[in-house]
DODREN-749542 format. One record per residue (C-alpha): x, y negated, z negated; residue number from 1. Coordinates in steps of 0.05 Angstrom, whole numbers, plus 5000, padded with zeros to 4 digits. Layout:
BEGIN
{{X; Y; Z}; NUM}
...
// end
This chain:
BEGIN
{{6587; 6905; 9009}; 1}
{{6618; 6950; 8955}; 2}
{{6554; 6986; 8947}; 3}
{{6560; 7000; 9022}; 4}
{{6615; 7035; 9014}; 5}
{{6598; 7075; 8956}; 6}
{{6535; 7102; 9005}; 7}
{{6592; 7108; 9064}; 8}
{{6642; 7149; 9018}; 9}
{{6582; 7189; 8987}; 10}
{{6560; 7215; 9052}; 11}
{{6637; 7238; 9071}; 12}
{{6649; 7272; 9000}; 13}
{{6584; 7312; 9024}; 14}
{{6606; 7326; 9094}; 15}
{{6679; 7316; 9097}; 16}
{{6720; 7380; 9071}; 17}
{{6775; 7348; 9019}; 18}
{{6835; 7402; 9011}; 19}
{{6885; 7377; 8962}; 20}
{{6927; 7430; 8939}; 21}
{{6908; 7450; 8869}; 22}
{{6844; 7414; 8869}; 23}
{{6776; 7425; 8882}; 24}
{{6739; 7416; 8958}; 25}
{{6729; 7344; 8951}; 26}
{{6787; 7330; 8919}; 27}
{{6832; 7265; 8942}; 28}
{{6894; 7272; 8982}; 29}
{{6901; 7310; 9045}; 30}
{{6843; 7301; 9091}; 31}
{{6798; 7367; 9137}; 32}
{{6748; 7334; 9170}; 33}
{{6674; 7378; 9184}; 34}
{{6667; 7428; 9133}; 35}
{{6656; 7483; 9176}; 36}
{{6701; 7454; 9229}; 37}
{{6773; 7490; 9246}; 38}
{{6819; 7429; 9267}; 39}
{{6869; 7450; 9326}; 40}
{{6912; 7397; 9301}; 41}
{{6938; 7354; 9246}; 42}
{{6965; 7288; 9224}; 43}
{{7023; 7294; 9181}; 44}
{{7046; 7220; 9149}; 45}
{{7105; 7229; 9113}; 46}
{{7135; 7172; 9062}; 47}
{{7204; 7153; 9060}; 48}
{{7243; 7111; 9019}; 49}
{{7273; 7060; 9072}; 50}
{{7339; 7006; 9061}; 51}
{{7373; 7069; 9109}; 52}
{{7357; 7101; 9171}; 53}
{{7287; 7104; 9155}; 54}
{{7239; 7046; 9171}; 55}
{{7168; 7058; 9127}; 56}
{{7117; 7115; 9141}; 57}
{{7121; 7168; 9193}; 58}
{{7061; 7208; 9233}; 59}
{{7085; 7280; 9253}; 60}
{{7032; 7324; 9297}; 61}
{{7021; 7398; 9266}; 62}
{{6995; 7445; 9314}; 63}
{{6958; 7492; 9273}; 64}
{{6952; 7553; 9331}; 65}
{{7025; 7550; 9343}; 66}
{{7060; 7514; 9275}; 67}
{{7085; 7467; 9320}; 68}
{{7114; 7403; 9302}; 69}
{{7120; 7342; 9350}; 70}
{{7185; 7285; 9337}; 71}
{{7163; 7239; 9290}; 72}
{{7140; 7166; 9310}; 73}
{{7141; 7102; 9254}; 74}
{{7069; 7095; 9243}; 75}
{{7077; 7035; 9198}; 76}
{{7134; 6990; 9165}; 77}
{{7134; 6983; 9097}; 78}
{{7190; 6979; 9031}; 79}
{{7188; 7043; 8996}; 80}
{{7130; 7080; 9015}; 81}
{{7145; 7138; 8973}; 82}
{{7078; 7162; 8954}; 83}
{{7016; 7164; 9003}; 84}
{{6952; 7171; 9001}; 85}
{{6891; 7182; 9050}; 86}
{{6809; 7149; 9049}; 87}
{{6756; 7208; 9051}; 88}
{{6739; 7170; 9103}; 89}
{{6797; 7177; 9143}; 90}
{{6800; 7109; 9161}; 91}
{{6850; 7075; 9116}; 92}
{{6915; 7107; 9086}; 93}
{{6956; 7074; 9024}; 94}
{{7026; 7070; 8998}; 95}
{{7060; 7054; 8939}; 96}
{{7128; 7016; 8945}; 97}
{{7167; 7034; 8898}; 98}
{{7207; 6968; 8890}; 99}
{{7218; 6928; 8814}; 100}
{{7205; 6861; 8852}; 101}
{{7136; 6826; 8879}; 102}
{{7119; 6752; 8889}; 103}
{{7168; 6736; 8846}; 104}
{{7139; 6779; 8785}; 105}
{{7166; 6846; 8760}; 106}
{{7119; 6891; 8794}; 107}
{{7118; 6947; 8857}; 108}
{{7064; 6934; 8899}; 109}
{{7016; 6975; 8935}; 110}
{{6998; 6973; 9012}; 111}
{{6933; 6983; 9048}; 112}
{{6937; 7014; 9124}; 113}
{{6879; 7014; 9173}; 114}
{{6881; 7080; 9218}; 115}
{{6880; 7073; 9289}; 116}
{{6842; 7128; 9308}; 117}
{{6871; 7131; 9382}; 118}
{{6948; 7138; 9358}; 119}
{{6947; 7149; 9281}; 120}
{{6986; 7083; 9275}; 121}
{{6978; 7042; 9215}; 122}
{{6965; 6965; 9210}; 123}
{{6974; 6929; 9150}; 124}
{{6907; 6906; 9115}; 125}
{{6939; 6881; 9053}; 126}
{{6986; 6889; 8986}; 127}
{{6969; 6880; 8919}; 128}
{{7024; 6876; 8856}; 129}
{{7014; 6954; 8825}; 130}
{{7018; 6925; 8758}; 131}
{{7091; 6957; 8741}; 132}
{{7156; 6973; 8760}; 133}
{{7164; 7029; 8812}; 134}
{{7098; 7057; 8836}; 135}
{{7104; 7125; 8855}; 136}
{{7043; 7157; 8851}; 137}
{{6978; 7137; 8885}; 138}
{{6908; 7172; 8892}; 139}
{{6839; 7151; 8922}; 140}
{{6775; 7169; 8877}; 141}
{{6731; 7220; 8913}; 142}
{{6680; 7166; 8914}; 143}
{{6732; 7128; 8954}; 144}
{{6712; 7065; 8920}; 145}
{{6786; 7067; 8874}; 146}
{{6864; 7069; 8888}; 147}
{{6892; 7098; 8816}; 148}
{{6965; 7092; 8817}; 149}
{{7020; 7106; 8756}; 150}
{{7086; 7062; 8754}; 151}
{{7148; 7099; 8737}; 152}
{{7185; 7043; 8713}; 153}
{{7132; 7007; 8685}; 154}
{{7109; 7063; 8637}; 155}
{{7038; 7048; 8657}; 156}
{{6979; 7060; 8702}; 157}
{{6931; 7012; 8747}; 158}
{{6857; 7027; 8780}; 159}
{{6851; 6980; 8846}; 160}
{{6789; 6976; 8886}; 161}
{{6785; 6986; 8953}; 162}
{{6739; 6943; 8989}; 163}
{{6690; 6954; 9046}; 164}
{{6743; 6937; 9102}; 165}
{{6802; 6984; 9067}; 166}
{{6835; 6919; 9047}; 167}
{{6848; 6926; 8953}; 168}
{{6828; 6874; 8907}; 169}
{{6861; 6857; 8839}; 170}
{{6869; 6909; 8780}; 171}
{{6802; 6936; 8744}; 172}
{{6847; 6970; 8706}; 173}
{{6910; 6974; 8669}; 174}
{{6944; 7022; 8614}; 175}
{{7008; 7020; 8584}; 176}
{{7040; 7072; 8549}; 177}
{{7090; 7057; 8491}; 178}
{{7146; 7109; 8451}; 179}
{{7208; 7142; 8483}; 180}
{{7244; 7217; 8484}; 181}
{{7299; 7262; 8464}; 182}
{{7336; 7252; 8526}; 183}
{{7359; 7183; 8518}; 184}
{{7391; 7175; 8591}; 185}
{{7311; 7193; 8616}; 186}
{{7264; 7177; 8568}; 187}
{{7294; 7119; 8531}; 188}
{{7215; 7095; 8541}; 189}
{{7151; 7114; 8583}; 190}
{{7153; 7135; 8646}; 191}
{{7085; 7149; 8687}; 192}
{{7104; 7196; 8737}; 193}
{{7029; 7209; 8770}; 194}
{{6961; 7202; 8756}; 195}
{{6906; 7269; 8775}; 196}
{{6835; 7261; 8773}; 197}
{{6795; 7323; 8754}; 198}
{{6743; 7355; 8802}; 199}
{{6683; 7321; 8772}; 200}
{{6712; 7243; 8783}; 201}
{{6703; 7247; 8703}; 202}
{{6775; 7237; 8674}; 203}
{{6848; 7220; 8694}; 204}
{{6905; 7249; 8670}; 205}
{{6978; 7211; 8675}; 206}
{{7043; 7252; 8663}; 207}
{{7090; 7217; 8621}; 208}
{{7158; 7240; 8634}; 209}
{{7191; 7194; 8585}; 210}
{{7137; 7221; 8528}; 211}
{{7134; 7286; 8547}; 212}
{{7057; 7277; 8545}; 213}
{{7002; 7278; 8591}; 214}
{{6956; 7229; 8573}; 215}
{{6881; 7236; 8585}; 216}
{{6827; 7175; 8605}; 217}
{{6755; 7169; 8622}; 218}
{{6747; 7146; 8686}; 219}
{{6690; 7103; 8705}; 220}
{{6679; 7107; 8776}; 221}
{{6634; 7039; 8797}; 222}
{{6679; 6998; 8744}; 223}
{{6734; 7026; 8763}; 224}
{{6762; 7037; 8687}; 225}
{{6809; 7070; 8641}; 226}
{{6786; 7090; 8566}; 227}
{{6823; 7142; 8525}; 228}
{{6797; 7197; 8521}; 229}
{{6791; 7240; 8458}; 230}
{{6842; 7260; 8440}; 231}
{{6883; 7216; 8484}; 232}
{{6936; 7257; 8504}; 233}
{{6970; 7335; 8496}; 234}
{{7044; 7338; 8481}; 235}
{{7086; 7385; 8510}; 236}
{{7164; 7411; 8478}; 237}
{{7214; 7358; 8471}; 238}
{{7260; 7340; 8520}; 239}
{{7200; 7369; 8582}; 240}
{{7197; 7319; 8616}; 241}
{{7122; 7328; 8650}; 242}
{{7130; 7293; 8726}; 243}
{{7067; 7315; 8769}; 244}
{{7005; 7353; 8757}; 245}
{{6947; 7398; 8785}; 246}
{{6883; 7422; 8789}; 247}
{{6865; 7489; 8797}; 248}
{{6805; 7498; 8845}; 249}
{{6770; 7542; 8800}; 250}
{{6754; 7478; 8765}; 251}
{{6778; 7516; 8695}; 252}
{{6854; 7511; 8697}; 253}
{{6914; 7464; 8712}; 254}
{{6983; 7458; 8714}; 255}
{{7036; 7409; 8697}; 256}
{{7114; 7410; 8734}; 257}
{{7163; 7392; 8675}; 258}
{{7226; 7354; 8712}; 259}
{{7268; 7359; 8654}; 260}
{{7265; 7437; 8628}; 261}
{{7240; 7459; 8703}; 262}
{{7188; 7493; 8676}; 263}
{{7111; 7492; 8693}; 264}
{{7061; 7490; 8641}; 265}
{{6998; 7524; 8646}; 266}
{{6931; 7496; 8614}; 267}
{{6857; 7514; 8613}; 268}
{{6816; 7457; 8619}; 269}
{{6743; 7436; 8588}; 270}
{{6718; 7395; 8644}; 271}
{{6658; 7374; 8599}; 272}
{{6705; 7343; 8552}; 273}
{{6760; 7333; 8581}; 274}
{{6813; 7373; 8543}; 275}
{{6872; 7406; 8565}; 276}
{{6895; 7466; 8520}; 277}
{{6975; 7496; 8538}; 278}
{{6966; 7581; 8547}; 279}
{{7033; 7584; 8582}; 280}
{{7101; 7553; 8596}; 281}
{{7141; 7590; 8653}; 282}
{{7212; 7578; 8690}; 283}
{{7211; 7540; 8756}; 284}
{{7291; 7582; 8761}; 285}
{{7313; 7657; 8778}; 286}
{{7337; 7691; 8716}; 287}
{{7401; 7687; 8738}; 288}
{{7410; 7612; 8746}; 289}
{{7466; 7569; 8726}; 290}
{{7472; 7510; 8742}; 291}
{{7446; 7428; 8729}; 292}
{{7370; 7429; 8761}; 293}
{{7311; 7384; 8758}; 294}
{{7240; 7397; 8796}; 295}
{{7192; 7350; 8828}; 296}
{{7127; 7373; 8860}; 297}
{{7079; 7418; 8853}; 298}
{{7018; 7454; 8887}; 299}
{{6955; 7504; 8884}; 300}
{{6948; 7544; 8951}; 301}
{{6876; 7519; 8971}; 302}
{{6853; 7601; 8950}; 303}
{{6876; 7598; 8891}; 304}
{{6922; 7660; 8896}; 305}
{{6975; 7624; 8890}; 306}
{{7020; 7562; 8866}; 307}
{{7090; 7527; 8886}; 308}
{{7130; 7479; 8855}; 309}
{{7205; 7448; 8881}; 310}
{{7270; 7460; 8848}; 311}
{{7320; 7394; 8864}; 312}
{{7395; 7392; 8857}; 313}
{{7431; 7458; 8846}; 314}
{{7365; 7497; 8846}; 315}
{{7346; 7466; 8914}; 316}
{{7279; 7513; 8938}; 317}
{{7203; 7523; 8922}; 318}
{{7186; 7561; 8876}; 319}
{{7126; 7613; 8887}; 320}
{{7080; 7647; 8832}; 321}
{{7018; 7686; 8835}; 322}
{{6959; 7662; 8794}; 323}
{{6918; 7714; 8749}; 324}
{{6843; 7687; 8768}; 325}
{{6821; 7703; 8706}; 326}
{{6873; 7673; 8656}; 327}
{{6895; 7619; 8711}; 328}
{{6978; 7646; 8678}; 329}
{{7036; 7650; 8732}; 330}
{{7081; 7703; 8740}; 331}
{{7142; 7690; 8795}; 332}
{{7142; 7721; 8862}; 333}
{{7206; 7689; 8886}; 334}
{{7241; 7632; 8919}; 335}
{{7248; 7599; 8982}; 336}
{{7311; 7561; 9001}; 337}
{{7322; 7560; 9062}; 338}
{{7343; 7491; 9102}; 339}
{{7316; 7461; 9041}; 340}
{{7360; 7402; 9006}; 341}
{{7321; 7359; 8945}; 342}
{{7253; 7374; 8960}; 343}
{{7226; 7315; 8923}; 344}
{{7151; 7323; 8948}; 345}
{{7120; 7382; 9002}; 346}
{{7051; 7394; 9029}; 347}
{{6996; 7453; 9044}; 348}
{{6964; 7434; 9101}; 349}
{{6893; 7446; 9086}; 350}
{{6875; 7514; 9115}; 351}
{{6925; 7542; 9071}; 352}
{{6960; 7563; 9130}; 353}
{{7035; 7530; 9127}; 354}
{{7078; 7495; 9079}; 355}
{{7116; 7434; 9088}; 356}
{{7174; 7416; 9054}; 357}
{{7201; 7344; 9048}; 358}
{{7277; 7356; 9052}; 359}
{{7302; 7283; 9021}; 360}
{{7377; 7299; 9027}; 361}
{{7373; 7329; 9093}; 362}
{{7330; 7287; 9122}; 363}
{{7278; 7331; 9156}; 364}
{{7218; 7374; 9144}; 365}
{{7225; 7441; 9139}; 366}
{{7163; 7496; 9154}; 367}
{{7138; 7553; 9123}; 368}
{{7087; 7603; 9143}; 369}
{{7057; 7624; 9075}; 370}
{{7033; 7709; 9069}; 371}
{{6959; 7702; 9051}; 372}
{{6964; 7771; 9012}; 373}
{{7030; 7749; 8971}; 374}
{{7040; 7679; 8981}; 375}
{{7120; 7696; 9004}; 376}
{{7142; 7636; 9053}; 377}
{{7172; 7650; 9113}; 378}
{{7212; 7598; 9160}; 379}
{{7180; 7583; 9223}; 380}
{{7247; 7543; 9256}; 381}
{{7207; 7488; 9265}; 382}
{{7238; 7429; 9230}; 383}
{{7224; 7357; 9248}; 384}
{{7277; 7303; 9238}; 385}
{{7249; 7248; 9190}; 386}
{{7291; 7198; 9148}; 387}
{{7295; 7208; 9073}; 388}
{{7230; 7236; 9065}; 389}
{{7188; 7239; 9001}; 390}
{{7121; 7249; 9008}; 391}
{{7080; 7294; 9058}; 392}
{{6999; 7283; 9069}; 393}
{{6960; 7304; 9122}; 394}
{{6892; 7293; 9160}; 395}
{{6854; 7312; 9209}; 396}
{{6870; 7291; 9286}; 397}
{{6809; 7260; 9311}; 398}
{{6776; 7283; 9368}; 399}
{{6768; 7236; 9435}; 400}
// end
């Protein structure tokens, strides 16, 4: 049954167009179904953290002609789905819940959804423990045979696999990271903040925010296993604070959000060996900034041209640089604040055509229209009301 999969998931990876922002066609994470096919219309699931208003995950309709967005409906109830994450497939979604209790042992969990095709809603397959304290990070392997999730809490990182009916089994993998930080209210220890895999389903990197490393692994894709890689991690400057990361789609750079110093480091990569190598280190902020600021996400514009990453507290916009395609450096084009209020996650949808941004404070999303020649974002006035949201992933509608 597993192997049935693997032939299932191989034959989507080769027909199924994979768009995740700053990463490779075939990458995991938001979902285009057809590769020559121009959707009409999205998905959008958003992840909340719930105990509030909100109730779990919610399923938004983009209208791609029009930028459209419909009221949001609760697509699935569920503790703390603050990270999401989609099958190649399209047929499952899962969710980290970011919670320091499950069965009674000092774990988050993680929560398998089957997608009902018909109405996007979600029914729960089945959780697993995530093999730490406070998931909140979650991707599928492009083979979609893997869930590889980091735990913030925990200071570690799990590989589940996903069996033939969506549904995880138990842990083929664990790692835990050890050592702590300059900033002793944040990095008193480890802290995996997210887990990338690169374009060739080779090697995993985890950002450490309490190390202020990013830690590389080789991935094995039928075991579903974690070795370090060599050498097993690149350090950034004290006090960085490295929270998510990114490919770039030329396959030859990548960049790395630092929620501490809001900065963004640049790196070119070796794909063959796996190696990251730092060329630049560049502020999320305007030049004339004062104030107390930490970022949180970051993406690469599915052309390349261009890459974003979200200022939090005092800074509260997304940031917007243009990428030299050569050196894969940065150099700011501006900000965009508007309606924006702790933009803790956002999304491109996948034809590069709008930007989403997860508004946590406010509780809606907010969206952009992004220049193709500039990558400048303008507001659209569409905003759909959605309850603490924290994490934005989208998917093709399927067609009746």
């Amino acid at each position: 049954m597993r192997r049935s999969l693997s032939a299932l998931a191989s034959f989507f990876v080769a027909t199924v167009v994979l768009l995740f922002p700053g990463e490779r066609t075939g990458a995991p994470g938001s979902v285009l179904a057809g590769a020559e096919a121009k959707p009409r219309e999205l998905w959008v699931y958003v992840g909340t953290y719930t105990g509030g208003p909100s109730k779990g995950i919610y399923r938004l309709e983009l209208d791609l002609a029009s930028g459209k967005l419909s009221a949001p409906s609760l697509a699935g109830k569920v503790v703390n789905p603050s990270f999401l994450a989609i099958h190649p497939n399209q047929h499952f979604l899962f969710a980290v819940d970011e919670i320091a209790g499950f069965r009674g042992a000092k774990s988050g969990a993680v929560s398998a959804f089957a997608i009902d095709p018909k109405t996007g809603d979600l029914s729960l397959l089945n959780q697993e423990p995530s093999g730490g304290v406070d998931p909140c990070h979650i991707i599928v392997d492009r083979q979609g045979e893997h869930v590889l999730l980091a735990n913030y809490g925990g200071g570690n990182a799990s590989v589940l696999p996903i069996q033939s009916d969506g549904r995880l089994g138990k842990a083929t993998a664990f790692v835990q990271h050890h050592g702590s930080g300059p900033n002793k209210q944040r990095q008193e220890g480890p802290h995996a903040h997210s887990i990338n895999l690169d374009a060739d389903n080779r090697f995993a990197f985890v950002a450490d925010l309490g190390l202020d490393k990013i830690f590389g692994y080789q991935y094995d894709p039928v075991k579903g296993t974690l070795a370090a890689n060599a050498p097993p991690s690149v350090s950034l400057p004290p006090g960085s604070g490295p929270r998510h990361f990114t490919f770039h789609p030329d396959h030859r750079h990548a960049y790395s959000i630092n929620e501490l110093s809001s900065t963004i480091t640049a790196f070119d990569y070796d794909p063959k060996l796996g190696i990251l190598t730092a060329s630049q280190i560049i502020s999320t902020l305007p030049k004339d900034f004062k104030g107390e600021n930490s970022t949180a996400d970051i993406h690469v514009h599915p052309s390349g041209k261009f890459l974003y990453g979200s200022n939090r507290d005092q800074g509260n916009s997304i940031a917007i640089f243009t990428i030299d395609a050569q050196t894969g450096k940065l150099t700011s084009a501006g900000h965009q604040s508007h309606q924006i209020k702790t933009p803790r996650n956002f999304g491109i949808d996948p034809t590069g055509t709008y930007l989403l941004a997860a508004s946590q404070s406010s509780n809606r999303i907010v969206e952009f229209r992004i220049d193709q020649q500039t990558g400048a974002l303008t507001p659209t006035g569409n905003v759909a009301e959605v309850p603490v949201p924290v994490c934005v992933q989208f998917m093709t509608k399927p067609t009746r």
